[in-house]
Z-matrix of the N, CA and C atoms (Angstrom, degrees):
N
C 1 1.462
C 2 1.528 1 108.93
N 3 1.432 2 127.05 1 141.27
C 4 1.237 3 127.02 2 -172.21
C 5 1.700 4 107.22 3 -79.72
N 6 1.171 5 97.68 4 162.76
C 7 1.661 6 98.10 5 -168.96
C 8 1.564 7 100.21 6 -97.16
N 9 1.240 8 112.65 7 129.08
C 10 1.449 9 117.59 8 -158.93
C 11 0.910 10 104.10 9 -137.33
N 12 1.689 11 117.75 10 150.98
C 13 2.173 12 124.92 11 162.66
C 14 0.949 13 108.74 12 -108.11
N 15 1.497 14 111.98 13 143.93
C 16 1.339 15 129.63 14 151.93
C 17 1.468 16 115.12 15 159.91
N 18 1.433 17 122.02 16 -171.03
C 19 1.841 18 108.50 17 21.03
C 20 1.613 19 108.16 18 -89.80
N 21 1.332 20 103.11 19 166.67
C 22 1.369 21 93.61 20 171.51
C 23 1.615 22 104.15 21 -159.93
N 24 1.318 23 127.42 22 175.62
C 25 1.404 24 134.54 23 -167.22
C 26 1.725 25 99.52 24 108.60
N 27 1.365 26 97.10 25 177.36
C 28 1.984 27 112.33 26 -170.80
C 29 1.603 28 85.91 27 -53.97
N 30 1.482 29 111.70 28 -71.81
C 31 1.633 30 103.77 29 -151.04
C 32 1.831 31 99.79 30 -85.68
N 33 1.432 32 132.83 31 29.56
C 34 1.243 33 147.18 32 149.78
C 35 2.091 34 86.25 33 63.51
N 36 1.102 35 90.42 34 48.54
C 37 1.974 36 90.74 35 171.86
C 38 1.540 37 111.45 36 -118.40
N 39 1.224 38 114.31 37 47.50
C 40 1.314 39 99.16 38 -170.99
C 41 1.709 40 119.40 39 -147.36
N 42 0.880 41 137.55 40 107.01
C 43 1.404 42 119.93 41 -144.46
C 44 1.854 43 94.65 42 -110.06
N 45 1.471 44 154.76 43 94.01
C 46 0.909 45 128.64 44 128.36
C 47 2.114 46 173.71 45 0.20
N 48 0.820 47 132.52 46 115.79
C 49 1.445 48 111.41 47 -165.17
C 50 1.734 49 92.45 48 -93.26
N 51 1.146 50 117.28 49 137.11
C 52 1.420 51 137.68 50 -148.89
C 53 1.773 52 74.25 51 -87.84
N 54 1.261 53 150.93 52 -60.96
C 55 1.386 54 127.58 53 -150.12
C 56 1.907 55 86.19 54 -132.59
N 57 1.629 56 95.93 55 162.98
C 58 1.847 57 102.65 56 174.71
C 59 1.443 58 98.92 57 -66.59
N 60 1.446 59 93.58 58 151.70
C 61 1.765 60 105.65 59 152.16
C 62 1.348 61 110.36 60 -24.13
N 63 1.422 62 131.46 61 147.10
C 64 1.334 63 156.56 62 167.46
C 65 1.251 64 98.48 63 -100.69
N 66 1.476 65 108.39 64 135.42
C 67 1.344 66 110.38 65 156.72
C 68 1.141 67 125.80 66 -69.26
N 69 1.812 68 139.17 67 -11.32
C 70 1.418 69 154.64 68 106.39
C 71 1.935 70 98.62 69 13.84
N 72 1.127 71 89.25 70 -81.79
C 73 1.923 72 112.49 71 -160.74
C 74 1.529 73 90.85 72 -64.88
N 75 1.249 74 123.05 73 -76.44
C 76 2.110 75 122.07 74 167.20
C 77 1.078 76 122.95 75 -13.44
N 78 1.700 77 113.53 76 -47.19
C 79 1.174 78 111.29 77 175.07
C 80 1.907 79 126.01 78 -84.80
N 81 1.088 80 90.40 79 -18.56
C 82 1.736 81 109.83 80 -173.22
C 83 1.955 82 85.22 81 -72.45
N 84 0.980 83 125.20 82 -29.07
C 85 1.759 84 130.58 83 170.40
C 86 1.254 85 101.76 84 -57.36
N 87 1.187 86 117.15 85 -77.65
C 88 1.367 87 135.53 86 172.89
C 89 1.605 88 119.25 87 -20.22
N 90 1.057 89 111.24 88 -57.66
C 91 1.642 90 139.82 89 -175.37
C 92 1.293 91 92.77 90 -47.39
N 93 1.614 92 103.20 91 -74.24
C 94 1.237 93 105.68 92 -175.81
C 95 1.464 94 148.99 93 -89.58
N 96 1.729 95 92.73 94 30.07
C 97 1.490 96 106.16 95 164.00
C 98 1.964 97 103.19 96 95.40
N 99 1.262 98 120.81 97 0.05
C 100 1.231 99 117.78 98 -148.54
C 101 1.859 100 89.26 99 -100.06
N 102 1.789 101 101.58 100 -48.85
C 103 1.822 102 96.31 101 174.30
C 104 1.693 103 107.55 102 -102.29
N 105 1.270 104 72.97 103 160.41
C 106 2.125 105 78.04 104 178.64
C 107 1.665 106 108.48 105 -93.38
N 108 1.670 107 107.34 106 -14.45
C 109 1.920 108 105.76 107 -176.74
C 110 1.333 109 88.78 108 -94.58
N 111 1.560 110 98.91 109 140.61
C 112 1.419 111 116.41 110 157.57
C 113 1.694 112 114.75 111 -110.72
N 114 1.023 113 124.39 112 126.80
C 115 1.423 114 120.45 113 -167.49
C 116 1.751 115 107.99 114 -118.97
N 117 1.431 116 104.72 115 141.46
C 118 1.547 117 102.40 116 174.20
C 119 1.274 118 104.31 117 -105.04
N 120 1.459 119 106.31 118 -170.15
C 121 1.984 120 127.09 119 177.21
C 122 1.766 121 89.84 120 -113.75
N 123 1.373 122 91.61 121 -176.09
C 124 1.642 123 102.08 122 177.93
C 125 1.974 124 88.38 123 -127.27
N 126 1.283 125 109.10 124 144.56
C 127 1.791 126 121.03 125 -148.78
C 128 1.387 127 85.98 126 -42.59
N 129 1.662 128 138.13 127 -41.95
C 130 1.583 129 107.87 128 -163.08
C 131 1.318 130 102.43 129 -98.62
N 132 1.355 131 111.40 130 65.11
C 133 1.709 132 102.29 131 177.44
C 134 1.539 133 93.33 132 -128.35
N 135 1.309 134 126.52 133 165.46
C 136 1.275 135 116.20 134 169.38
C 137 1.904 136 97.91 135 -129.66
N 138 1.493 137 94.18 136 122.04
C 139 1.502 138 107.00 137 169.51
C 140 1.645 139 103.65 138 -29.33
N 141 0.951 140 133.58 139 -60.31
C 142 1.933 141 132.34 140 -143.84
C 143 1.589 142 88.29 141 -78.20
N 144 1.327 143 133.09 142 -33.26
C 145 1.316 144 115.38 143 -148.98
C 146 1.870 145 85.59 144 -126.07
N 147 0.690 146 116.67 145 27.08
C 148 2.026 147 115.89 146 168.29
C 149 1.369 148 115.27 147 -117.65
N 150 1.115 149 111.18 148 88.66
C 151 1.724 150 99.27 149 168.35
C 152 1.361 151 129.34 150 -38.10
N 153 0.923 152 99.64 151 134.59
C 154 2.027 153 116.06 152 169.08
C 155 1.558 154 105.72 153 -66.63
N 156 1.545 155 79.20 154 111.91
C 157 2.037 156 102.10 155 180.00
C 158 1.808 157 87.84 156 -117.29
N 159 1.408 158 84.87 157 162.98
C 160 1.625 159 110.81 158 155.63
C 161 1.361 160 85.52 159 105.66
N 162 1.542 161 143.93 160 -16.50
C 163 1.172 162 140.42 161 -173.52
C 164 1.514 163 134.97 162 -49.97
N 165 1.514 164 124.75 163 105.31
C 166 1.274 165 117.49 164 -166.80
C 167 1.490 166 106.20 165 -81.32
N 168 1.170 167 146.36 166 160.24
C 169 1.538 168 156.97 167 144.05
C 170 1.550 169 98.25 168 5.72
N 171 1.592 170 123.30 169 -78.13
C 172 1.631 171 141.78 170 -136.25
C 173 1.635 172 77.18 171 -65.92
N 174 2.086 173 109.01 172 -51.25
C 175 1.566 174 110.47 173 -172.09
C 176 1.084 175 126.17 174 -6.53
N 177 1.549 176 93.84 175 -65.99
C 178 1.653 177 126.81 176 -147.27
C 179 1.384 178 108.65 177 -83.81
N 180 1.511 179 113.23 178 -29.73
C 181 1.140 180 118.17 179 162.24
C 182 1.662 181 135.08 180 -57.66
N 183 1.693 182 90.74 181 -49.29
C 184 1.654 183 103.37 182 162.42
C 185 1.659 184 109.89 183 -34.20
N 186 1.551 185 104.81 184 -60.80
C 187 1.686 186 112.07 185 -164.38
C 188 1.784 187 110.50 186 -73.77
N 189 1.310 188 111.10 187 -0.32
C 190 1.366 189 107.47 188 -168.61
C 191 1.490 190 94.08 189 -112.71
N 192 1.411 191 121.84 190 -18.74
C 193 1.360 192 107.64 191 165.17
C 194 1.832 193 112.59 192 -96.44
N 195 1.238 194 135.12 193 -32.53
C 196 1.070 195 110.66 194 153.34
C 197 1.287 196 130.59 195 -65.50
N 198 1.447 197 142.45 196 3.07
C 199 1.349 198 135.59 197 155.44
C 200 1.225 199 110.17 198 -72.29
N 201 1.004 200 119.76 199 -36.34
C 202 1.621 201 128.57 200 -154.00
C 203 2.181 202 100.99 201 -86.37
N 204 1.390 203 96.00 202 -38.79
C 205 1.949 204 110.88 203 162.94
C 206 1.533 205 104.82 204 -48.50
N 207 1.552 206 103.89 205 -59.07
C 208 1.350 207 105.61 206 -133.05
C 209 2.058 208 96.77 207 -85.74
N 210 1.527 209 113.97 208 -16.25
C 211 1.775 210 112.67 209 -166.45
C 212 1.214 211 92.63 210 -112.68
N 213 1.667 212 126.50 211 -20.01
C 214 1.536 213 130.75 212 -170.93
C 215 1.490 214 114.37 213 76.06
N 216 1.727 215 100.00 214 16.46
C 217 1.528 216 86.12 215 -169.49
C 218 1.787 217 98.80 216 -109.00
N 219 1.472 218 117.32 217 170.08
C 220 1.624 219 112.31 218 -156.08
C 221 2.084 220 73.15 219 -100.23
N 222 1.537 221 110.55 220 134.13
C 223 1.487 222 130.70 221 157.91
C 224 1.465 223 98.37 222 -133.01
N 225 1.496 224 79.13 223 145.49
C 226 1.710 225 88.61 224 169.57
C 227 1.392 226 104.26 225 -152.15
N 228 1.433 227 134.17 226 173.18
C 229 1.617 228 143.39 227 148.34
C 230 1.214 229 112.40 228 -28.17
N 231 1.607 230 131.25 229 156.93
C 232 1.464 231 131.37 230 159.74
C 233 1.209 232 94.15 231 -72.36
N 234 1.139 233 121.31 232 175.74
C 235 1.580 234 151.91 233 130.62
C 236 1.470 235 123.09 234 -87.27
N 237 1.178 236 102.34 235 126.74
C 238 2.074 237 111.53 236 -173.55
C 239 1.547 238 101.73 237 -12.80
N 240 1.151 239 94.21 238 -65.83
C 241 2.052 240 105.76 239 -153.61
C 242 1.409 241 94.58 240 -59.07
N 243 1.473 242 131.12 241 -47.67
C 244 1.680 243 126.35 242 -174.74
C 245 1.539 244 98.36 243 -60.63
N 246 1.462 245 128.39 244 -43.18
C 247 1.119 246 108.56 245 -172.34
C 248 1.324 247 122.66 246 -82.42
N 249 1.295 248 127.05 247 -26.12
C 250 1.247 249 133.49 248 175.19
C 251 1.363 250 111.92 249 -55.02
N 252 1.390 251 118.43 250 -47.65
C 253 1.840 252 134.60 251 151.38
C 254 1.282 253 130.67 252 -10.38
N 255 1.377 254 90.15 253 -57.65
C 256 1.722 255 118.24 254 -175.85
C 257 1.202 256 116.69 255 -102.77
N 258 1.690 257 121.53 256 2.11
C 259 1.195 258 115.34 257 172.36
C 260 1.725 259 102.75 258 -121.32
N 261 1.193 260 122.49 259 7.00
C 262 1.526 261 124.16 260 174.73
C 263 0.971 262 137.28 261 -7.93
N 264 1.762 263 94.20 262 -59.12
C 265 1.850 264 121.88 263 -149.14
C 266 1.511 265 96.59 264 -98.30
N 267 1.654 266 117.17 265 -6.80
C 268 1.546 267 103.09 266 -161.27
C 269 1.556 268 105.47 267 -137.42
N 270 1.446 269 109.93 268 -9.61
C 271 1.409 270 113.58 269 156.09
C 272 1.315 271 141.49 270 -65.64
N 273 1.154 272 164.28 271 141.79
C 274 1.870 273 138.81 272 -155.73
C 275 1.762 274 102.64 273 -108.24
N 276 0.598 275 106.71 274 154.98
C 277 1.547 276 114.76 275 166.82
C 278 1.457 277 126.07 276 -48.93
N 279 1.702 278 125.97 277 121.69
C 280 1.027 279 111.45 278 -156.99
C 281 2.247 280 108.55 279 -48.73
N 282 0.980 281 122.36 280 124.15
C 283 1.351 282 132.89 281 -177.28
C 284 1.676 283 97.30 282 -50.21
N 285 1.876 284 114.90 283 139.82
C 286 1.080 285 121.99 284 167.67
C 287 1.482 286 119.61 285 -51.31
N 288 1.594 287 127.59 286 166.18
C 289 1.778 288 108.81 287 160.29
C 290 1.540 289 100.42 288 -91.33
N 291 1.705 290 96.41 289 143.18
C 292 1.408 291 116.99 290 160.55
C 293 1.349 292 111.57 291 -45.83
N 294 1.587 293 137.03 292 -36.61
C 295 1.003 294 125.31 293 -146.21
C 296 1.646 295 95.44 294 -133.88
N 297 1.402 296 139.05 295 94.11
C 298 1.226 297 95.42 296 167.49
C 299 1.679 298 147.54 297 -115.92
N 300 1.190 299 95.49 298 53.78
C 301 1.293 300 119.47 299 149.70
C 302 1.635 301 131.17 300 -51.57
N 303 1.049 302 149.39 301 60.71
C 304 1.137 303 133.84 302 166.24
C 305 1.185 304 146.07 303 27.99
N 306 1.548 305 111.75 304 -37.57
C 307 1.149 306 140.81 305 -174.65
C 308 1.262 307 114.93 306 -97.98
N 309 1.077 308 118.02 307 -21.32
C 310 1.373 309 126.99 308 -173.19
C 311 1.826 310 119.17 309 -118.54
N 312 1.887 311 108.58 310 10.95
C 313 1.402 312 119.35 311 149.03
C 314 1.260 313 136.83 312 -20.05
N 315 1.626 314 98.76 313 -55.45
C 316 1.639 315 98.32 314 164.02
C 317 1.601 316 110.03 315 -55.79
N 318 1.407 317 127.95 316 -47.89
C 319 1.357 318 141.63 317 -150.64
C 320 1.725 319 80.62 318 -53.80
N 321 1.173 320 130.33 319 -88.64
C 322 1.283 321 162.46 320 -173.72
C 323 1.416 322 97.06 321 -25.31
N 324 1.260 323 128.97 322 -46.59
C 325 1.549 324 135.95 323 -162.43
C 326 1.636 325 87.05 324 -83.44
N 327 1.718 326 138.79 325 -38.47
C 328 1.471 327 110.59 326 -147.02
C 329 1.433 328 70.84 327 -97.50
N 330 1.178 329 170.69 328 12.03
C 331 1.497 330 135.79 329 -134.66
C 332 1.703 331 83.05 330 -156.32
N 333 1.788 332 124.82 331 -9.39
C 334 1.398 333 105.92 332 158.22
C 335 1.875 334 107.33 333 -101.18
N 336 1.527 335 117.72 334 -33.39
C 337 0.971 336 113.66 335 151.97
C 338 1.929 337 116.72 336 -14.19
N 339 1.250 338 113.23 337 -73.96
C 340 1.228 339 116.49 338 178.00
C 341 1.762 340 134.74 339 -32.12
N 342 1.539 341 79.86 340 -18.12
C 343 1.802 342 90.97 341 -164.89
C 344 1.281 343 103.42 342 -107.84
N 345 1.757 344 123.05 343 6.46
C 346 1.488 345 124.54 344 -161.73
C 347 1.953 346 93.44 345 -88.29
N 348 1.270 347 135.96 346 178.78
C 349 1.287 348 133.67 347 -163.53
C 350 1.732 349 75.35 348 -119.23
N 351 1.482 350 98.02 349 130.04
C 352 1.580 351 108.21 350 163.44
C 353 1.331 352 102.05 351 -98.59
N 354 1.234 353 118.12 352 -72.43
C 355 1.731 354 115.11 353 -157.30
C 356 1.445 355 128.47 354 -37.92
N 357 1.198 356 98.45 355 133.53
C 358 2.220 357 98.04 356 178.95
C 359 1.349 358 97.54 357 -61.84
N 360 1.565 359 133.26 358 117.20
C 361 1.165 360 129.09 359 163.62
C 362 1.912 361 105.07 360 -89.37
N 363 1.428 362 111.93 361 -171.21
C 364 1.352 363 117.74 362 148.89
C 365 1.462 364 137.46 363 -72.34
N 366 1.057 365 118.16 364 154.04
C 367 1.400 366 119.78 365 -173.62
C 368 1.606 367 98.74 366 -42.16
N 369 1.489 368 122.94 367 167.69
C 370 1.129 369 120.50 368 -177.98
C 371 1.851 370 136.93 369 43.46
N 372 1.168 371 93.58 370 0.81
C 373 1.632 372 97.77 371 173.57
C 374 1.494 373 110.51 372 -59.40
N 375 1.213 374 118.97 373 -41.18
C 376 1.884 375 123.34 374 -175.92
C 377 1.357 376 103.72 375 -83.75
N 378 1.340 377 98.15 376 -169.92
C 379 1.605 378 119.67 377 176.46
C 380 1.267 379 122.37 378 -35.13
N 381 1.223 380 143.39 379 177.73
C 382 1.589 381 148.60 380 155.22
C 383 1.380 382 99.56 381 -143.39
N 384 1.403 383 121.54 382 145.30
C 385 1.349 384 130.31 383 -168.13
C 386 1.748 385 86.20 384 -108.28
N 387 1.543 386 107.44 385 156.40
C 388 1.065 387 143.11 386 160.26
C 389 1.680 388 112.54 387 -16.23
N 390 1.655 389 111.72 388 -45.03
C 391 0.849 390 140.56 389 -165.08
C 392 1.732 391 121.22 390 -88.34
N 393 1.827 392 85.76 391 -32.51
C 394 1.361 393 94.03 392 168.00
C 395 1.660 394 109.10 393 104.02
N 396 1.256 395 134.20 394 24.91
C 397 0.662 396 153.46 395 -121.19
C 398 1.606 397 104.76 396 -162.50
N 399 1.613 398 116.39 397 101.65
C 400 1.552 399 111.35 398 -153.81
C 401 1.053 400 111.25 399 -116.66
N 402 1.761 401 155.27 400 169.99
C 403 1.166 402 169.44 401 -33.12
C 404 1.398 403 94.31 402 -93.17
N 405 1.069 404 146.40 403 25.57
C 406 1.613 405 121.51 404 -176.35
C 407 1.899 406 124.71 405 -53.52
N 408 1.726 407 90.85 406 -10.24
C 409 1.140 408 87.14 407 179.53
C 410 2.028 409 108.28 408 -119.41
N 411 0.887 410 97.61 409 11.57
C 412 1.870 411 114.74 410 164.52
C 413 1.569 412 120.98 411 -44.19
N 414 1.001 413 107.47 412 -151.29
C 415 1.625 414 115.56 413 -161.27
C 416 1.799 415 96.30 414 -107.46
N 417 1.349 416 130.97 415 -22.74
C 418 1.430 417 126.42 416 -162.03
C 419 1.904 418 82.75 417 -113.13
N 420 1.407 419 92.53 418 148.74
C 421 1.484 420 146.78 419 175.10
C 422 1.220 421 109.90 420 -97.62
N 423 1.671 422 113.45 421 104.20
C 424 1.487 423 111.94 422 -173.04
C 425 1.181 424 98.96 423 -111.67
N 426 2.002 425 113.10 424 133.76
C 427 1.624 426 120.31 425 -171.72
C 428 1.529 427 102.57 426 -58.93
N 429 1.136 428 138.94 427 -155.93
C 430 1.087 429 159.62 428 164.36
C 431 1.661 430 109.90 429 -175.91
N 432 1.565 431 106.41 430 167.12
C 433 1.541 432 125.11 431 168.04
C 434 1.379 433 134.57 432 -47.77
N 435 1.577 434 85.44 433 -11.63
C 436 1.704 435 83.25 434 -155.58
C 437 1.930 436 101.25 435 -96.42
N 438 1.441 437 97.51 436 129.37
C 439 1.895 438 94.73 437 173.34
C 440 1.272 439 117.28 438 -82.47
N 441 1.124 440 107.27 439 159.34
C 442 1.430 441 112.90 440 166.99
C 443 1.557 442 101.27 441 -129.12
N 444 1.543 443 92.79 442 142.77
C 445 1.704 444 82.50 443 171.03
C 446 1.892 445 102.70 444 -149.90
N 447 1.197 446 109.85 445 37.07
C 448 1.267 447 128.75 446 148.32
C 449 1.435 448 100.61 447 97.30
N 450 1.559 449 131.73 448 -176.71
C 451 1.153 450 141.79 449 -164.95
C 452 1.636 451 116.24 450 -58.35
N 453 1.332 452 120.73 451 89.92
C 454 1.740 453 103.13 452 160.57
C 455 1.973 454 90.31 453 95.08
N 456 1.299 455 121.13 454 8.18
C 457 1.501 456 118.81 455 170.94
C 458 1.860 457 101.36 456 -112.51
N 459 1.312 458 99.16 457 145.55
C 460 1.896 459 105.47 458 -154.73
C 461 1.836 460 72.45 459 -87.21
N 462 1.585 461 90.23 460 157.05
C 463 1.593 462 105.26 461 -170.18
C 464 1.574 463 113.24 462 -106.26
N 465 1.537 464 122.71 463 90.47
C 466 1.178 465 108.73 464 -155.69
C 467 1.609 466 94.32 465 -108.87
N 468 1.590 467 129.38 466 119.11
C 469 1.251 468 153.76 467 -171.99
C 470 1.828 469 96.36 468 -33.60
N 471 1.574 470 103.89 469 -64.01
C 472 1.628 471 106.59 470 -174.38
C 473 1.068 472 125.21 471 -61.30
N 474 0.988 473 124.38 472 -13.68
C 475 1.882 474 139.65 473 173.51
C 476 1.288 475 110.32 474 -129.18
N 477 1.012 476 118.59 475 54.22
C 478 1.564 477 128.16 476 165.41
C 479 1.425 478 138.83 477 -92.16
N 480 1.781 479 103.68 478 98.74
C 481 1.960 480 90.87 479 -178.13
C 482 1.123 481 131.62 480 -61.42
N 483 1.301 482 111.41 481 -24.08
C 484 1.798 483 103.79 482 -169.54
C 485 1.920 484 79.64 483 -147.88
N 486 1.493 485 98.10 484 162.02
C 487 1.358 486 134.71 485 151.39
C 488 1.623 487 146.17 486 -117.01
N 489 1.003 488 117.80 487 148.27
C 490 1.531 489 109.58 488 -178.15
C 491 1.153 490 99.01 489 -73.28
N 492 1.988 491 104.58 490 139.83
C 493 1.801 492 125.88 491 176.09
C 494 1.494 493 90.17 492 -118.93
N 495 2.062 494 101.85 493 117.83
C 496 1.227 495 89.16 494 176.53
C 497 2.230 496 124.80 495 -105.83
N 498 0.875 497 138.14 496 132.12
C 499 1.455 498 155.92 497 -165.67
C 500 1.145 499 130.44 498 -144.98
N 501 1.441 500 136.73 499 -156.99
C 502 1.238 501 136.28 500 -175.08
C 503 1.688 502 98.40 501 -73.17
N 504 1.134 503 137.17 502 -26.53
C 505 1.293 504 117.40 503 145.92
C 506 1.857 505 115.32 504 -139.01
N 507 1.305 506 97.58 505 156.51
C 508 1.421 507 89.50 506 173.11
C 509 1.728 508 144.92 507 -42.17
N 510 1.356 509 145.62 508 147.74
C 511 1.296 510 109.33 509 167.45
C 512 1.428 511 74.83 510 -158.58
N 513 1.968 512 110.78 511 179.19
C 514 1.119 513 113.98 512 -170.03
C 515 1.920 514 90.14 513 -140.49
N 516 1.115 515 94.17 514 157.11
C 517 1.733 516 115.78 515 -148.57
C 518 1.190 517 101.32 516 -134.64
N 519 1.565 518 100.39 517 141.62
C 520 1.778 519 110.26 518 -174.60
C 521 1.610 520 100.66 519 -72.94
N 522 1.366 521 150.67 520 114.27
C 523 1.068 522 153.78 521 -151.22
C 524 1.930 523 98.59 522 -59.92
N 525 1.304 524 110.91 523 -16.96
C 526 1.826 525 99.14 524 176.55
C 527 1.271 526 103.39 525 -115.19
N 528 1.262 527 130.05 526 13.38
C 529 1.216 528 151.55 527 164.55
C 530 1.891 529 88.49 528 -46.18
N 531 1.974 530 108.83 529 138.85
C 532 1.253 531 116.66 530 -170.14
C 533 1.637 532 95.62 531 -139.37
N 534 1.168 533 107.30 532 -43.44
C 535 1.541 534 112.45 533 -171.14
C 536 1.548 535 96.86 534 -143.64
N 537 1.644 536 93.77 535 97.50
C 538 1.504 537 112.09 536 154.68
C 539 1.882 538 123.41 537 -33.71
N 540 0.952 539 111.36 538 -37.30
C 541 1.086 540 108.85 539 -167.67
C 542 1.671 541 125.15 540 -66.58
N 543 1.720 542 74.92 541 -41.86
C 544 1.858 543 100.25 542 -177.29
C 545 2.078 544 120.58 543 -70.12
N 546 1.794 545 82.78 544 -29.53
C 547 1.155 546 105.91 545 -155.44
C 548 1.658 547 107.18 546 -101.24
N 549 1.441 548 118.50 547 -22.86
C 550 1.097 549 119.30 548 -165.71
C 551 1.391 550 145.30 549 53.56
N 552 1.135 551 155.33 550 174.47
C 553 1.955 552 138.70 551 -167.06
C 554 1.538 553 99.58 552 -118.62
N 555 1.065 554 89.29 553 147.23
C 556 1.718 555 94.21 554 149.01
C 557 1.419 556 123.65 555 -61.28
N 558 1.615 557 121.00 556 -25.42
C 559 1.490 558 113.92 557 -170.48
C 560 1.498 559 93.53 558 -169.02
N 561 1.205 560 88.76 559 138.28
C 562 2.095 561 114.01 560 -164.06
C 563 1.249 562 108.63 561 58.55
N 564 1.551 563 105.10 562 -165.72
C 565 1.612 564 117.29 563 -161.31
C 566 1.252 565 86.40 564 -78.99
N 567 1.263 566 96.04 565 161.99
C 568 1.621 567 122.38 566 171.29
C 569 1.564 568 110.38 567 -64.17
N 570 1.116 569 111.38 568 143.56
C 571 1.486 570 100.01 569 173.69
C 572 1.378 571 126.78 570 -103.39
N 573 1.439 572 155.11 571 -167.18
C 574 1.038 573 137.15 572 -150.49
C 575 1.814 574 119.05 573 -131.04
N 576 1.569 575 91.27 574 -8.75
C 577 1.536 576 99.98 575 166.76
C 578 1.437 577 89.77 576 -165.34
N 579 1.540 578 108.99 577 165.97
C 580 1.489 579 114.92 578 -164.49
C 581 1.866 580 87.44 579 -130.50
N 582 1.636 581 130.29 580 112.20
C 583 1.148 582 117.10 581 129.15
C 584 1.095 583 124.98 582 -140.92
N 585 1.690 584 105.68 583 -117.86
C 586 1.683 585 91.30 584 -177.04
C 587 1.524 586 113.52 585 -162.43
N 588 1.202 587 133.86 586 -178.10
C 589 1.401 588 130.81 587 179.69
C 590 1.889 589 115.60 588 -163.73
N 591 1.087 590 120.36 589 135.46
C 592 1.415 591 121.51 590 -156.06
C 593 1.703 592 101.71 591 -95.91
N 594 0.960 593 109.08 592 163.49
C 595 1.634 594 140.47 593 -157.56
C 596 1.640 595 97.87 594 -138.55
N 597 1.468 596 122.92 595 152.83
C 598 1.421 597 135.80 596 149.29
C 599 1.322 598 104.67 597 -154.55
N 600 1.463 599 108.20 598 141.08
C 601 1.370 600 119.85 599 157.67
C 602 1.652 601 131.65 600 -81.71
N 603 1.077 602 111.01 601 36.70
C 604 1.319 603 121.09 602 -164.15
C 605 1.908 604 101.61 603 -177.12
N 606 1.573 605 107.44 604 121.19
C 607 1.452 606 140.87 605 171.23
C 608 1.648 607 98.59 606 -18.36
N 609 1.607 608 139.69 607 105.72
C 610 1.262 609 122.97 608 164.76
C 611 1.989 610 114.99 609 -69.35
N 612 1.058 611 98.17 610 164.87
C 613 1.619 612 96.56 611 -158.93
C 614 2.091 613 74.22 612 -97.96
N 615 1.897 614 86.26 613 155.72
C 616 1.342 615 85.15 614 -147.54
C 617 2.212 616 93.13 615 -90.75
């Protein structure tokens, strides 16, 4: 069972997983037939404490329905608003523009870009919320529920191109999207690793 907080949120219904997927836990999916990616570390990484990057949308799904088979318990993705919730106290304020000129937007976009944390650290290297509840504001981009399907088009979950990746700021992601970098978003900067972290609405048995 994943190690989780709570409850927490306004109406306290919401239980969290205190750190992202491990590529440790990804692979223990893997093993057992449940994901089709198998992911490594590089020698000084340690599987238990590296989150599982490279993760597209369908991924995350694979691992959220074999977790959910294999403990019987219901996990799923956040949704924007739960995560934005739970990441409040440790996210910064969207940053002023360097430039404000109009014209010089891009200027402003590569030169805060710069200040975002790329590197995959270990679990717990960033922030911890109040709650207990750690990196939300780190180097990985956690998918969530929520679709996007661009300006003024109705957002229907089963036919969905892209999704919100949530981090130090929002952006939205081609749903088989693996590596942000290569691949780029539909909306904001690219982010710098793509995974994920589970949610339940209901008490995990301990």
């Amino acid at each position: 069972m994943p190690d989780m907080v709570g409850p927490i949120g306004q109406d306290a219904a919401l239980w969290v997983q205190r750190h992202e997927v491990t590529v440790s836990e990804w692979n223990t999916c893997h093993d057992a037939g449940g994901c089709g990616l198998w992911l490594v570390t590089r020698p000084d990484q340690d599987p238990d404490t590296t989150p599982a990057t490279g993760l597209s949308y369908p991924d995350t799904q694979e691992y959220v329905a074999w977790l959910n088979d294999t403990t019987g318990h219901a996990f799923r993705l956040p949704r924007v608003a739960e995560w934005s919730a739970m990441a409040e106290s440790v996210i910064p304020d969207t940053p002023d523009p360097i430039f404000t000129d109009p014209r010089l937007s891009w200027a402003s976009a590569y030169m805060l870009e710069a200040e975002l944390p790329r590197a995959l650290r270990p679990s717990g290297s960033f922030s911890t919320t109040e709650d207990g509840i750690a990196d939300l504001d780190g180097s990985v981009w956690e998918w969530t529920d929520d679709c996007y399907a661009g300006s003024g088009a109705p957002a229907r979950p089963d036919r969905c191109p892209a999704f919100w990746v949530a981090g130090i700021h929002m952006a939205a992601m081609s749903y088989l999207e693996r590596d942000p970098a290569r691949g780029g978003c539909a909306v904001g900067t690219p982010p710098a690793h793509l995974g994920m972290r589970l949610v339940t609405d209901n008490a995990p048995r301990s």
